[in-house]
ZADO-1210 file (C-alpha; in nm, 4 decimals, padded with zeros to 6 digits):
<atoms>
<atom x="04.1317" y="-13.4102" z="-03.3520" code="UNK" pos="1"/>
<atom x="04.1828" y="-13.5076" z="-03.6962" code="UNK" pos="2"/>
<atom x="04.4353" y="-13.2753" z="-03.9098" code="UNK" pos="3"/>
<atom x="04.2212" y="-13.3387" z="-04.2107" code="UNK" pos="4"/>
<atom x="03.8775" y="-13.2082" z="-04.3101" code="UNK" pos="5"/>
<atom x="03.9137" y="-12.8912" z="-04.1615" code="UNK" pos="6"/>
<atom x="03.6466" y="-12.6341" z="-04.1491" code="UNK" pos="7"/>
<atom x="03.6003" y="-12.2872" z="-04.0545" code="UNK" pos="8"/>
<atom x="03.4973" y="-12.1847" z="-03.6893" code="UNK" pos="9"/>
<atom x="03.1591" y="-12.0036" z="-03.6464" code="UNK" pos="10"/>
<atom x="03.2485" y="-11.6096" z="-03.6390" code="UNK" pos="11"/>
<atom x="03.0132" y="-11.5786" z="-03.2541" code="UNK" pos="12"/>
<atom x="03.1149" y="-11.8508" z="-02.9777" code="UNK" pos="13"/>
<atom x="03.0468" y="-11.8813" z="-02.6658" code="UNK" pos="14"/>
<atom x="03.1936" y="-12.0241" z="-02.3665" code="UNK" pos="15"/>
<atom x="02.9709" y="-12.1536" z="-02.1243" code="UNK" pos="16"/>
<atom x="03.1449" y="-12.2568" z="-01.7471" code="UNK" pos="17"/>
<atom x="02.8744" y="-12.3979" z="-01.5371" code="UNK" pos="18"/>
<atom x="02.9032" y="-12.4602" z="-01.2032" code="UNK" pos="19"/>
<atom x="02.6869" y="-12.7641" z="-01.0932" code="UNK" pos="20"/>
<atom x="02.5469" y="-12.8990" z="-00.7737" code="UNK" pos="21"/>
<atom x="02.7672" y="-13.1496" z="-00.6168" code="UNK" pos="22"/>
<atom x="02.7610" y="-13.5019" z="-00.7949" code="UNK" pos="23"/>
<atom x="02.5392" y="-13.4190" z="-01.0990" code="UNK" pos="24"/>
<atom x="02.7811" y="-13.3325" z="-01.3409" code="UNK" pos="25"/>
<atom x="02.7228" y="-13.6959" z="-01.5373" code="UNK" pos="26"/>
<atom x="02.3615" y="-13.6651" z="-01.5214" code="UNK" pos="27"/>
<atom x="02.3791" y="-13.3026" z="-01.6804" code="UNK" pos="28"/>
<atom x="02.6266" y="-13.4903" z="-01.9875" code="UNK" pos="29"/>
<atom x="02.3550" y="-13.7362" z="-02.0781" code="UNK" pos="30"/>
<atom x="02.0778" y="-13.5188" z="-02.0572" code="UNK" pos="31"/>
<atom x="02.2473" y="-13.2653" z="-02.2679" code="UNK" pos="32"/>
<atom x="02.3945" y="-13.5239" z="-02.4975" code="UNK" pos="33"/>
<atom x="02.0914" y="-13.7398" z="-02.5742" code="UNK" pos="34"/>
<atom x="01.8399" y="-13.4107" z="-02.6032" code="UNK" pos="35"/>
<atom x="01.9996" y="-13.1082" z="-02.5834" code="UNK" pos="36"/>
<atom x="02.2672" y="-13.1430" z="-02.9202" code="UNK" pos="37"/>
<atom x="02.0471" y="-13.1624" z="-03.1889" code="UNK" pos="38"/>
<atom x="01.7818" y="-12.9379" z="-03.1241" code="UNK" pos="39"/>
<atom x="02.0020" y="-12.6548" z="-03.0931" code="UNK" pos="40"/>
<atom x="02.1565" y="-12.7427" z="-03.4498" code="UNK" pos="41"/>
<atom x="01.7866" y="-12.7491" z="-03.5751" code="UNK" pos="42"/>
<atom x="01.7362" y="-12.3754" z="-03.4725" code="UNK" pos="43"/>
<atom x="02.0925" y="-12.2484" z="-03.6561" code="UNK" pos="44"/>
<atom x="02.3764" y="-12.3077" z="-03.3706" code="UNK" pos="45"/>
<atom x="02.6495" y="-12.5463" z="-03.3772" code="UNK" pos="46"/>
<atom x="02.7308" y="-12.7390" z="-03.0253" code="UNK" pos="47"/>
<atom x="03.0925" y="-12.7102" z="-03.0890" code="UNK" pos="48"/>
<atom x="03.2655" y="-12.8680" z="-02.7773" code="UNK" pos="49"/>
<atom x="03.1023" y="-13.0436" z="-02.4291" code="UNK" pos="50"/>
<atom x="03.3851" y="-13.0962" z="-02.1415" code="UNK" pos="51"/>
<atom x="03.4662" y="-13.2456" z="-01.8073" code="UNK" pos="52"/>
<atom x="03.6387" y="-12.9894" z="-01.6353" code="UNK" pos="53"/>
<atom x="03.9535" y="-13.2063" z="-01.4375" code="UNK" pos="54"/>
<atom x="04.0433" y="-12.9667" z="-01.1821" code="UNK" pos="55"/>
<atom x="03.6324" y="-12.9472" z="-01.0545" code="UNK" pos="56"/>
<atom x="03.4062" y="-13.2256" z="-01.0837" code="UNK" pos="57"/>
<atom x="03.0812" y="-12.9958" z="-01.0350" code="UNK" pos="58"/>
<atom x="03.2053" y="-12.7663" z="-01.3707" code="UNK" pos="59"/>
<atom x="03.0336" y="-12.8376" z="-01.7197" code="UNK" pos="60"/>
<atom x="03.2191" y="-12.6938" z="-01.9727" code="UNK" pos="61"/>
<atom x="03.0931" y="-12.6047" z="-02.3597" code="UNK" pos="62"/>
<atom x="03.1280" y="-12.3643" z="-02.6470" code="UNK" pos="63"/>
<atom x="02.8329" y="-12.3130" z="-02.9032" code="UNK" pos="64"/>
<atom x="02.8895" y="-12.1258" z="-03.1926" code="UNK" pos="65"/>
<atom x="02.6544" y="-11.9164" z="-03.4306" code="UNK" pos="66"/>
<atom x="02.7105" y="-11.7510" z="-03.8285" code="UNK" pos="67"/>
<atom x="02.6424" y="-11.4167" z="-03.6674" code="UNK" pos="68"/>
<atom x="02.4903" y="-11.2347" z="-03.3712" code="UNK" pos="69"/>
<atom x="02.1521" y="-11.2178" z="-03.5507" code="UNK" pos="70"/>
<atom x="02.1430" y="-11.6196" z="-03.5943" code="UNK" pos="71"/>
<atom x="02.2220" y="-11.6146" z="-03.2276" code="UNK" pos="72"/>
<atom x="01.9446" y="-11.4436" z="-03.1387" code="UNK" pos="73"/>
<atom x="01.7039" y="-11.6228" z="-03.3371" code="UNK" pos="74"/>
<atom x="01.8314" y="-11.9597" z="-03.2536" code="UNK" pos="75"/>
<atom x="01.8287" y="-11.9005" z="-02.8678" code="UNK" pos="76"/>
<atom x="01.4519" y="-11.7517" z="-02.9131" code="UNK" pos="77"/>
<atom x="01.3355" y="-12.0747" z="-03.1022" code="UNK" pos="78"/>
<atom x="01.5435" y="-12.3107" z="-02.8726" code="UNK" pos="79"/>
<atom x="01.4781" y="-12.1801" z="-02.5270" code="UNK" pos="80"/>
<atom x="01.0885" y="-12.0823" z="-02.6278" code="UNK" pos="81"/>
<atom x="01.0795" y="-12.4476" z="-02.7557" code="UNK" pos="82"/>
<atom x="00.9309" y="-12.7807" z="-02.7077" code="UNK" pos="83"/>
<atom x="01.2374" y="-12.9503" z="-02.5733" code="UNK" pos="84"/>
<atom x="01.3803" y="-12.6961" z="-02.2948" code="UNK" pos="85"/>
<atom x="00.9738" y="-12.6659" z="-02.2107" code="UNK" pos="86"/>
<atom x="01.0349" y="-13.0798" z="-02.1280" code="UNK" pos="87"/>
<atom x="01.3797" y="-13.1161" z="-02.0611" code="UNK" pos="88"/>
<atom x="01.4989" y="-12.7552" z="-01.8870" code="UNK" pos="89"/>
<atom x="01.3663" y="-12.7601" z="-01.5814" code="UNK" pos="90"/>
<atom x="01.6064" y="-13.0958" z="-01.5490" code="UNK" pos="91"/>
<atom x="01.8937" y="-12.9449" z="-01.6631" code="UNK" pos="92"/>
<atom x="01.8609" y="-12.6382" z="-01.4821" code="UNK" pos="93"/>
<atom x="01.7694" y="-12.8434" z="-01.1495" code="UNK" pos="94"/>
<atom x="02.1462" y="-12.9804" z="-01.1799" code="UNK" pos="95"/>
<atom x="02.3069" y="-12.5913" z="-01.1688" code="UNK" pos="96"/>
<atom x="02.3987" y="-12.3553" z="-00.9039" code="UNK" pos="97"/>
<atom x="02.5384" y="-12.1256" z="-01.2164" code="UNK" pos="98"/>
<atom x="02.5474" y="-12.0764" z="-01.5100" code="UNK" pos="99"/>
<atom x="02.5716" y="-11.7051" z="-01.5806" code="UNK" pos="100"/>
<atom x="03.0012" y="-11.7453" z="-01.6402" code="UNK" pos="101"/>
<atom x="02.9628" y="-11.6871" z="-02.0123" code="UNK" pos="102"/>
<atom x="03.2280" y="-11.5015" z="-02.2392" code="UNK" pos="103"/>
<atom x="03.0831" y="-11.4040" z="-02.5817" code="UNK" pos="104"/>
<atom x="03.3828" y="-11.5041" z="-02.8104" code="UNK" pos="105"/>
<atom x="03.5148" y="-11.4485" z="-03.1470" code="UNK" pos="106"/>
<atom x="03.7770" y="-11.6093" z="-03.3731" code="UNK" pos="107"/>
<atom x="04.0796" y="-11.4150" z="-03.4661" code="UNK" pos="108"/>
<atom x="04.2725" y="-11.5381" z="-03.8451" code="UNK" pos="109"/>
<atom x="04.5784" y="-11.6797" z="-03.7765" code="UNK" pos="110"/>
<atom x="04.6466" y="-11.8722" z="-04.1339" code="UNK" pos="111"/>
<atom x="04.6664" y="-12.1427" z="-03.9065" code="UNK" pos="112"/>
<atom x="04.4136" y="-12.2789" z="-03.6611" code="UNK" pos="113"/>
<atom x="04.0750" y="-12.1598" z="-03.6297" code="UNK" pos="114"/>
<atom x="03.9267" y="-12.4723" z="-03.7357" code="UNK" pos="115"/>
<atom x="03.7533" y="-12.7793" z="-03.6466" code="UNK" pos="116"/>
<atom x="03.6822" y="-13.1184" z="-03.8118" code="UNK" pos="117"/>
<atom x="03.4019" y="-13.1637" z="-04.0299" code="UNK" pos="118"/>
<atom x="03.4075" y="-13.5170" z="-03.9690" code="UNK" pos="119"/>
<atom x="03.0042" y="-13.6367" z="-03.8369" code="UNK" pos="120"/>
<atom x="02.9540" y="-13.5912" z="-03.4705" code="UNK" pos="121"/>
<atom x="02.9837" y="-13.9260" z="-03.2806" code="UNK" pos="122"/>
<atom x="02.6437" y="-14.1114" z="-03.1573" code="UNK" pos="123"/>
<atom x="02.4350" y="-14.0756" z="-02.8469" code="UNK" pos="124"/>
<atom x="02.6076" y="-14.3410" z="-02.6419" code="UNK" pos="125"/>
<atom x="02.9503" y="-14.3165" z="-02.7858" code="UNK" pos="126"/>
<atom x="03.2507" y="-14.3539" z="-02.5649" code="UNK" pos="127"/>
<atom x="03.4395" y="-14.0372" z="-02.4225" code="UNK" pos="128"/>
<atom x="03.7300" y="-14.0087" z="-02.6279" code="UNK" pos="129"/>
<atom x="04.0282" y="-14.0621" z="-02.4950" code="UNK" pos="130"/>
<atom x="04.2306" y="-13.7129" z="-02.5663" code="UNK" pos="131"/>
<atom x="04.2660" y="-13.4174" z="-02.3630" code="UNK" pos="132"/>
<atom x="04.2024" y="-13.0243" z="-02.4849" code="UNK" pos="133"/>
<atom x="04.3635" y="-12.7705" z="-02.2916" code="UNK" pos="134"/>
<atom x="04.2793" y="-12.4019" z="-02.3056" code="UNK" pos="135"/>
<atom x="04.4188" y="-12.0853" z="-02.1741" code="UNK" pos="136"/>
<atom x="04.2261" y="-11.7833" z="-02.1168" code="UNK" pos="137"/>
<atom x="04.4075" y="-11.4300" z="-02.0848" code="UNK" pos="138"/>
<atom x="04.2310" y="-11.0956" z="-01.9517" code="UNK" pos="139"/>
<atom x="04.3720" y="-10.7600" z="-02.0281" code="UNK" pos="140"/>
<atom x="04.2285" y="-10.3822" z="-01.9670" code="UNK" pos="141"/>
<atom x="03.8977" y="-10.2830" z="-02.1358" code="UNK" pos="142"/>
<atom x="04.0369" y="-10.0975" z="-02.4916" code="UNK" pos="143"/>
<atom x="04.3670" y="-10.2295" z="-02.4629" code="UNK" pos="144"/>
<atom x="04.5091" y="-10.4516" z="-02.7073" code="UNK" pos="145"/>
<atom x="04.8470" y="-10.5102" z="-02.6806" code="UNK" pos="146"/>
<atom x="04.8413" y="-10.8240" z="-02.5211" code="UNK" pos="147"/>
<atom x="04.6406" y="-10.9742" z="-02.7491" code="UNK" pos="148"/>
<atom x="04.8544" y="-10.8541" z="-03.0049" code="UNK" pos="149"/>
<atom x="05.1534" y="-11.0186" z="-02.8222" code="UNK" pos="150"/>
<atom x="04.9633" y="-11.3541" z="-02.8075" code="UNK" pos="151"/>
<atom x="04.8775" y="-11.3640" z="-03.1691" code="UNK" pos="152"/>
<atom x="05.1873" y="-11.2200" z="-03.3694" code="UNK" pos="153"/>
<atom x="05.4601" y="-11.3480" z="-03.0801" code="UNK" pos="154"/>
<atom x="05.2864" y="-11.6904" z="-02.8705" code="UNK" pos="155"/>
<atom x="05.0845" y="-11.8262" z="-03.1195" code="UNK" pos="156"/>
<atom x="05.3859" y="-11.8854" z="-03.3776" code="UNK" pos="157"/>
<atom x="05.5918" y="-12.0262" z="-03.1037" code="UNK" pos="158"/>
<atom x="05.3081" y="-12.2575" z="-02.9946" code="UNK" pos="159"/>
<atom x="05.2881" y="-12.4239" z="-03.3522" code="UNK" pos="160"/>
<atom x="05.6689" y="-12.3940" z="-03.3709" code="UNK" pos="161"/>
<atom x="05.7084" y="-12.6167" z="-03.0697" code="UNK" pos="162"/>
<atom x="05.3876" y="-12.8495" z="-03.0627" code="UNK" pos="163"/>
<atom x="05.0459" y="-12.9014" z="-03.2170" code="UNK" pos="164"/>
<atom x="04.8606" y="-12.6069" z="-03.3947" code="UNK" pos="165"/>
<atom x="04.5580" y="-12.4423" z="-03.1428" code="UNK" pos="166"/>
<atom x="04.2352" y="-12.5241" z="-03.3097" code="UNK" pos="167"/>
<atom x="04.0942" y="-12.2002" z="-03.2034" code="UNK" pos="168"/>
<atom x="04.2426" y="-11.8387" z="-03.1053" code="UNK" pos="169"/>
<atom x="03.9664" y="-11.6334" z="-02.9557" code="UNK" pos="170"/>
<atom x="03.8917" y="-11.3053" z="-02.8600" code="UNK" pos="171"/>
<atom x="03.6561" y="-11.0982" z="-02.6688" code="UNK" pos="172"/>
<atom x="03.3093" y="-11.0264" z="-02.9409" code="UNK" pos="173"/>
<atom x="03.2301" y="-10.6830" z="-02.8030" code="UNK" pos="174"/>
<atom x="02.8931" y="-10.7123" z="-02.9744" code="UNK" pos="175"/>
<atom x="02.6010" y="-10.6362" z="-02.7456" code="UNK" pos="176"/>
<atom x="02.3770" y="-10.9058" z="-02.6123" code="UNK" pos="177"/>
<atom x="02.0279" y="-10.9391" z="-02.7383" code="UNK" pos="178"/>
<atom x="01.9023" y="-11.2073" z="-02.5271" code="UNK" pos="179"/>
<atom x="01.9680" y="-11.1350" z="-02.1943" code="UNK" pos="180"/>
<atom x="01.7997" y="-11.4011" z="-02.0811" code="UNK" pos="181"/>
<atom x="02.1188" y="-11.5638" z="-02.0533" code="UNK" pos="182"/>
<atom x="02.3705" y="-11.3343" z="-01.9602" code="UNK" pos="183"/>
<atom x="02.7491" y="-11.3099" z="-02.0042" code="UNK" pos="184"/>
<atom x="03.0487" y="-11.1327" z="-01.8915" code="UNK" pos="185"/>
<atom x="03.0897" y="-10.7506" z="-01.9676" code="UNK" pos="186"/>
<atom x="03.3531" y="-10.5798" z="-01.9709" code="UNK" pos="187"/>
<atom x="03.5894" y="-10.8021" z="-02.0562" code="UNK" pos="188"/>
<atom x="03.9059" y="-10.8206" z="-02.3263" code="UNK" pos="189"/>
<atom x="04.0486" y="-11.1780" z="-02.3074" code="UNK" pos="190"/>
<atom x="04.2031" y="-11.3831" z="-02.5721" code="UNK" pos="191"/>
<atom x="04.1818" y="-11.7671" z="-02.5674" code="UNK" pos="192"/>
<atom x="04.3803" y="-12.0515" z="-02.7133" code="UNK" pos="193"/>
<atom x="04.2716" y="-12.4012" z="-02.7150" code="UNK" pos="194"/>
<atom x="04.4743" y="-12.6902" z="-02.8340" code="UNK" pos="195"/>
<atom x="04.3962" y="-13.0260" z="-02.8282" code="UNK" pos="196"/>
<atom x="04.6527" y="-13.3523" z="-02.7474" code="UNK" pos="197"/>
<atom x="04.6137" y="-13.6979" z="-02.7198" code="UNK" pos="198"/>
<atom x="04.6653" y="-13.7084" z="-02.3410" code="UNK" pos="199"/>
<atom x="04.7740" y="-13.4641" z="-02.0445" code="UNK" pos="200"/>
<atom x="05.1384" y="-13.5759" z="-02.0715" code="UNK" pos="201"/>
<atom x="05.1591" y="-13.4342" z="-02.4484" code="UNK" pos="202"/>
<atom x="05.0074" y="-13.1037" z="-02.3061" code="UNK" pos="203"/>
<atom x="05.2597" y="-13.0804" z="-02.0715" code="UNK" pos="204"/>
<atom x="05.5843" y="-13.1088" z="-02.3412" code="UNK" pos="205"/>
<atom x="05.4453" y="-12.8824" z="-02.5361" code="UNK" pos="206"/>
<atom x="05.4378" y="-12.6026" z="-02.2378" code="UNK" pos="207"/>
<atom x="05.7874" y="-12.6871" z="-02.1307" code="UNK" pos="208"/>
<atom x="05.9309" y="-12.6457" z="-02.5088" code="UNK" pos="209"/>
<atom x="05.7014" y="-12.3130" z="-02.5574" code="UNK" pos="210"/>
<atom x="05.8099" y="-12.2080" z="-02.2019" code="UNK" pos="211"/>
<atom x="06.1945" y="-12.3088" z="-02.2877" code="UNK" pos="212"/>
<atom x="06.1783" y="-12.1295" z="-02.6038" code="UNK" pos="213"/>
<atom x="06.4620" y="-11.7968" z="-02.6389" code="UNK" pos="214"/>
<atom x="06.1543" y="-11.5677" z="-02.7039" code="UNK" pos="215"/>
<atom x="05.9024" y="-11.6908" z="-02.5369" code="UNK" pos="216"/>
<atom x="06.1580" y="-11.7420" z="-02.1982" code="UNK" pos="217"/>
<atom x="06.2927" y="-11.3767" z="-02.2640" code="UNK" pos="218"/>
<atom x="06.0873" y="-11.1625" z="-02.4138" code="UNK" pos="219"/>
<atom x="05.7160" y="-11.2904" z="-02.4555" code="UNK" pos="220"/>
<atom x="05.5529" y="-11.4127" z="-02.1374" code="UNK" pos="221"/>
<atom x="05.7477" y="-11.0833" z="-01.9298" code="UNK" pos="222"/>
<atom x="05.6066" y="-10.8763" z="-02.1950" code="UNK" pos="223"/>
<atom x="05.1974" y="-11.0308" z="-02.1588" code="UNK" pos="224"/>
<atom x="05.2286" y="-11.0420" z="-01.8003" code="UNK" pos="225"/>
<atom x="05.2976" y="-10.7278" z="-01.7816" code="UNK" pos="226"/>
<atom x="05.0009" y="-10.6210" z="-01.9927" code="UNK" pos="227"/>
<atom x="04.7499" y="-10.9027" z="-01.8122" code="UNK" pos="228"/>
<atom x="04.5175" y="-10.7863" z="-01.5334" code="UNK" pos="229"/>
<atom x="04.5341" y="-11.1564" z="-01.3757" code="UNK" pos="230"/>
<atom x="04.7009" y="-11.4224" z="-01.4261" code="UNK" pos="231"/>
<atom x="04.6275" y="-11.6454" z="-01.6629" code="UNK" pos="232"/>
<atom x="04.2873" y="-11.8913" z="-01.6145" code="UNK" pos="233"/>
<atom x="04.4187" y="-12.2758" z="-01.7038" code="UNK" pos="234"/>
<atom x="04.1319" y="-12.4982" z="-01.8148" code="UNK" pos="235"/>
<atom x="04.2171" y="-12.8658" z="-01.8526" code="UNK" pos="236"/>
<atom x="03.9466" y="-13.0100" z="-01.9948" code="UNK" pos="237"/>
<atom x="03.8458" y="-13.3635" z="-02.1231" code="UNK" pos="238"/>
<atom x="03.6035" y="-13.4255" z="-02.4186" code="UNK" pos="239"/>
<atom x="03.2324" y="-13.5977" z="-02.3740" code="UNK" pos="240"/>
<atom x="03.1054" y="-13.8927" z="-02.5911" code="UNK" pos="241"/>
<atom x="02.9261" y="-13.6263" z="-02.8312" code="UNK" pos="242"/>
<atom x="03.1665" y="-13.3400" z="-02.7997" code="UNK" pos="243"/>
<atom x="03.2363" y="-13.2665" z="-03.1884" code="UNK" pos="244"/>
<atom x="03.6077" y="-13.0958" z="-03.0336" code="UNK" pos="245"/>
<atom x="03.7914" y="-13.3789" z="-02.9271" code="UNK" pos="246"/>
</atoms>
């Protein structure tokens, strides 16, 4: 992504981690690409990111975001009681085994980060891009927020010391969820960093000099594993033609 023409991220995202039926993962990408992007702009959302999850070709990964929980609500009311998921859901859904793994998301100010290019959103058709966007997602007790805390005042500042500034630091949006008609994970208190680099070998510099960094070695990673309920979930993703996160 671009370092220039920067803008905010939408204060609700969501991350959406859909597991498909074996094969159809490319026929779910142009279906969503060619129908699916627009529309939901129409209606007040913003289809922020669309991914090819590398470590499982059946996974279709995006994040949509939304000005606030009451946009949300009246966006996925108008889009989902709409013309085009009346003609083009029953497709879409026809590809998934799940797609209930949703976290409801929130970006955290950094001064740094948080942002993604403004630049248009590439055509139906367009070529995959050829860059990689890794993201990390940590999960901590309900209430407790001292890992979080670690990752944002300790992590973060190494990660931009050491490689390319995350374009987005999130954490969990406790709001409640009023359209259960698509559900997502409660309970949870995760924070998430996602960075994005021209290819895989990049990523993986970056992680050795933030993992061979004096307080990140020492003092940091001990420190959030020992406030983390799991260890951390890895997602190595790759952008789609119309992915505006690339």
């Amino acid at each position: 992504m671009p370092p220039t023409d920067l803008v905010d991220l939408p204060a609700v995202i969501e991350l959406r981690q859909y597991t498909l039926r074996p094969g159809r993962r490319d026929e779910l990408i142009e279906l969503f690409d060619c129908e699916f992007v627009e529309p939901q702009e129409e209606v007040g959302m913003i289809v922020l990111g669309q991914f090819r999850d590398l470590d499982d070709p059946d996974r279709f990964v995006w994040l949509r975001g939304f000005r606030d929980m009451t946009t949300r609500h009246r966006g996925l009311t108008d889009f989902y009681g709409g013309p085009v998921w009346a003609e083009h859901g029953p497709q879409a859904n026809d590809t998934m085994i799940d797609s209930d793994n949703v976290l409801l998301l929130r970006p955290v100010p950094t001064g740094s980060g948080s942002t993604i290019s403004s630049a248009g959103r590439p055509p139906v058709g367009a070529p995959a891009p050829d860059r990689y966007v890794a993201g990390t997602v940590w999960s901590f007790p309900p209430g407790r927020h001292d890992g979080i805390a670690l990752i944002r005042d300790g992590l973060l500042p190494v990660l931009l010391e050491t490689g390319p500034a995350p374009f987005a630091f999130l954490t969990t949006n406790h709001a409640h969820n009023t359209f259960p008609r698509l559900p997502v994970r409660s309970g949870e208190n995760v924070a998430v960093i996602f960075t994005s680099y021209p290819d895989e070998s990049a990523h993986r510099r970056h992680l050795t000099d933030m993992q061979a960094h004096p307080l990140t070695r020492g003092e940091l990673l001990p420190a959030i594993e020992r406030e983390q309920t799991a260890a951390p979930r890895e997602l190595r993703l790759t952008p789609t033609g119309r992915s505006l996160i690339s």
